[in-house]
C-alpha positions in Angstrom: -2.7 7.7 12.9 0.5 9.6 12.9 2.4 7.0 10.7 -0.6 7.3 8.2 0.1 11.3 7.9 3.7 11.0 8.0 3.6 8.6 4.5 1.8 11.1 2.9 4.5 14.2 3.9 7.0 11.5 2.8 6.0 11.3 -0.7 5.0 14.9 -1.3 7.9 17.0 -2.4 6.3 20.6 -2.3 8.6 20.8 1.0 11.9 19.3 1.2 12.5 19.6 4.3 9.4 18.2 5.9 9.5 15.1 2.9 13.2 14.7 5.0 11.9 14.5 8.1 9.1 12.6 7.8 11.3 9.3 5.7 13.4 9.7 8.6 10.6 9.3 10.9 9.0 6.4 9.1 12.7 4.5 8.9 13.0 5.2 13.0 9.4 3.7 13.2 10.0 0.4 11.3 13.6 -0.1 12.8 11.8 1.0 16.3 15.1 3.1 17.3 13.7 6.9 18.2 16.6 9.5 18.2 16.3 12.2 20.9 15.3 15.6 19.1 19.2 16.7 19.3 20.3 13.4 17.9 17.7 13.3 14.9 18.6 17.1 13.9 22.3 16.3 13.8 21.7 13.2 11.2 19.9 15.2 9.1 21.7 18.4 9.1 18.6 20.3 10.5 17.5 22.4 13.5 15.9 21.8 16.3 13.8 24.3 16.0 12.5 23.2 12.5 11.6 19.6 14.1 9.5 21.2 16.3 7.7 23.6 13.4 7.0 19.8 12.1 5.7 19.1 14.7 2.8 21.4 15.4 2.2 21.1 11.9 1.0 18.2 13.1 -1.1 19.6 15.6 1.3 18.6 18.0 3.2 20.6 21.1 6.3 19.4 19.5 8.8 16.7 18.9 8.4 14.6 22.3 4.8 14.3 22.1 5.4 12.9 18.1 7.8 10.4 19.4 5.6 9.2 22.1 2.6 9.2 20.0 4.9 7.0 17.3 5.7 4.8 20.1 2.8 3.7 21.5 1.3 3.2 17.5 4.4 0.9 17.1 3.6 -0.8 20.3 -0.2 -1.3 19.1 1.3 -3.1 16.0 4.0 -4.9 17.7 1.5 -6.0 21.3 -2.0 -6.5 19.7 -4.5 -7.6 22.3 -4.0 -11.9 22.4 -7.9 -11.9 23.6 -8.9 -10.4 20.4 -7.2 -12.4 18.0 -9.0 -15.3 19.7 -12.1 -13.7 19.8 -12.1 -13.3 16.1 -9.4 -15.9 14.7 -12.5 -17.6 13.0 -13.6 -14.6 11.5 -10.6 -13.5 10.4 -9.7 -17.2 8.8 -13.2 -16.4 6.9 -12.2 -13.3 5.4 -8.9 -14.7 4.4 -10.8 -17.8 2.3 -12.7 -15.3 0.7 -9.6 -13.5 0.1 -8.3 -16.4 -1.5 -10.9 -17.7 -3.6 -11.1 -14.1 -5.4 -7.5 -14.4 -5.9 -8.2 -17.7 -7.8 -10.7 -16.8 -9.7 -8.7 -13.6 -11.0 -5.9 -15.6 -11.5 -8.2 -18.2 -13.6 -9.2 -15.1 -15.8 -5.6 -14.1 -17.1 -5.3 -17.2 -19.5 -2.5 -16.4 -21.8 -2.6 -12.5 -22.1 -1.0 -9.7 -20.8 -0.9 -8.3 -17.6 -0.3 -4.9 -16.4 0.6 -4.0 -13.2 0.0 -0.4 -11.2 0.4 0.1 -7.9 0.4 3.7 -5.3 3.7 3.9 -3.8 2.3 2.2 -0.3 1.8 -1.0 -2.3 4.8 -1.2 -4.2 7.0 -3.6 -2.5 4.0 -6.0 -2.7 3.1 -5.2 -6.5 6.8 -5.8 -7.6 6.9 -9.4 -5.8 3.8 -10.2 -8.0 5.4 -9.3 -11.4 8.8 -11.3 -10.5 6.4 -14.1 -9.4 4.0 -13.9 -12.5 7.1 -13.3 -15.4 9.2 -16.7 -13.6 6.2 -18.5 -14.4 5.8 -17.3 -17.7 3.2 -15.0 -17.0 3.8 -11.8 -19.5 3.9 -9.1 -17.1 4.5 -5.4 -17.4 4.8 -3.8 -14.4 4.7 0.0 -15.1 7.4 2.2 -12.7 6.5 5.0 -13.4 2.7 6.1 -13.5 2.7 8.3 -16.4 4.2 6.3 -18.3 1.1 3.9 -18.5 -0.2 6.2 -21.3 2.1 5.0 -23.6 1.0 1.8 -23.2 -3.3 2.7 -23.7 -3.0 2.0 -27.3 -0.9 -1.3 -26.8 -3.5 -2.9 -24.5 -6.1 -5.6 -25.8 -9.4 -6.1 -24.7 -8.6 -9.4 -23.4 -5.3 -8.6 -21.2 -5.6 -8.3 -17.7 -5.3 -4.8 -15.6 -4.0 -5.0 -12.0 -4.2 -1.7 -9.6 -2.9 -1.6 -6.5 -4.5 1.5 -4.5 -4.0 2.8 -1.3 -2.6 6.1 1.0 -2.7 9.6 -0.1 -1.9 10.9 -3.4 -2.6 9.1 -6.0 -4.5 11.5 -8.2 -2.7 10.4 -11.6 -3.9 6.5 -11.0 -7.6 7.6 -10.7 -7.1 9.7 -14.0 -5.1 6.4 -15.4 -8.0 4.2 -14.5 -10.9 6.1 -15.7 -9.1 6.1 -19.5 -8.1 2.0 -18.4 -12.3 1.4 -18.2 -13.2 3.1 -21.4 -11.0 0.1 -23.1 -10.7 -2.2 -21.0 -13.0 -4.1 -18.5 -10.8 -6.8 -17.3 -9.8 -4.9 -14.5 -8.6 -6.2 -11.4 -8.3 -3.8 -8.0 -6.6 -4.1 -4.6 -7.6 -1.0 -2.2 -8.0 0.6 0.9 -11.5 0.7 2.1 -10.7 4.7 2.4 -9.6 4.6 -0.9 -12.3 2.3 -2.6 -14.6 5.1 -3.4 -12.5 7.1 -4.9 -12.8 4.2 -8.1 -15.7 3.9 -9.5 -16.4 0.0 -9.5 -17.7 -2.4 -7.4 -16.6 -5.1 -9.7 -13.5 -6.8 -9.2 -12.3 -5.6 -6.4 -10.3 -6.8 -3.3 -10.2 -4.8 0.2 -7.0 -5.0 1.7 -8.4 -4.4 5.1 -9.3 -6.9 7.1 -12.1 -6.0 9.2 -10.1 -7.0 12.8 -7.0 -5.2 11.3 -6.1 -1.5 12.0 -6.7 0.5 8.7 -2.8 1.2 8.8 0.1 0.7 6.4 1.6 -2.3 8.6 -1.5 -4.3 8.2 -2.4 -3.8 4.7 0.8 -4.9 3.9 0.3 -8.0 5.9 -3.1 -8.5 3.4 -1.0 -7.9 0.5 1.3 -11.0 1.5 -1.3 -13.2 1.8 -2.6 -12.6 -1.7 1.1 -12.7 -2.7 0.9 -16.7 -1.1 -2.5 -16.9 -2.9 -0.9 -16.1 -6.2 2.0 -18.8 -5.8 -0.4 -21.4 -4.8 -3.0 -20.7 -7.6 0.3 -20.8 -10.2 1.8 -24.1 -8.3 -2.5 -25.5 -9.0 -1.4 -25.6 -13.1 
């Protein structure tokens, strides 16, 4: 998917310019307004001729063929096939309920500790709705901003807190490190990933796949799963 690799340019800053380009991409994408090749290099102060270098680093003939490739991935997203949602609406209403009743028994487990909160940049927007929703309920919540800065907080957690990880896309080397010192003192750990990503964690304990099996393995979708357990959350709270 060409959205996929263009979130992992966008939050790799070993080149400026293509980490440029590729936002800029992803912002046309989700507003679903694509600027001719003149247009785009005029917004962002670039050349023409560097779009289409981005391009093929893509293995791509050049800036047309990534637009039209972005288009008809948007129109996958935005036209899915009505047949198959019928096909498997029970299925898919299955895997939700499942969803949901490991959402409550997580939920169950926090009691009246602590809970931490990590989360991969592709998960973020999701993550932060769950602290705001956990701390107005008078759930102690620390959600931590910046991933490095969760070794500060190894000697401050207890046994009995509660360790969320949100994980998924590219590049999250320093969470992997993060979790394999998080085990060593803590076992109430509590993960949300990719099924790409899930092996990269070792654990098959406590763990939630964010995609559905009728979903496309895509950052639209998972973000669709990562509402629902957002709903779960507010329901298992509103249960007290």
């Amino acid at each position: 998917m060409i959205f996929d690799k263009l979130t992992k340019i966008s939050q790799n800053n070993d080149n400026k310019n293509d980490t440029l380009i590729a936002k800029k991409l992803i912002e046309m994408y989700i507003n679903d307004n694509f600027l001719s090749i003149k247009e785009f290099a005029d917004t962002i102060h670039v050349s023409e001729s560097l779009l289409t270098v981005f391009s093929k680093k893509l293995n791509l003939k050049g800036y047309r063929e990534l637009i039209s490739l972005l288009k008809f991935e948007l129109l996958d997203q935005i036209n899915p096939s009505v047949d198959f949602y019928k096909e498997d609406e029970k299925n898919r209403l299955s895997i939700l309920y499942q969803i949901k009743e490991s959402v409550f028994e997580i939920f169950s487990s926090i009691k009246e500790n602590k809970v931490y909160i990590l989360s991969s940049n592709q998960l973020k927007y999701y993550s932060n709705l769950i602290v705001e929703l956990f701390n107005l309920n008078n759930i102690s919540t620390i959600n931590i901003i910046n991933d490095y800065l969760f070794y500060t907080y190894l000697e401050k957690i207890r046994p009995d807190d509660s360790i969320f990880i949100f994980f998924a896309g590219q590049g999250n080397e320093i969470l992997i490190r993060i979790y394999e010192k998080l085990i060593k003192i803590n076992k109430n750990v509590f993960i949300f990933c990719s099924n790409s990503q899930k092996y990269k964690l070792n654990t098959y304990k406590n763990r939630i796949i964010l995609d559905l099996k009728e979903f496309p393995n895509n950052y639209i979708y998972r973000n669709i799963s990562m509402s629902y357990i957002l709903a779960f959350f507010y329901e298992a709270i509103n249960l007290l």
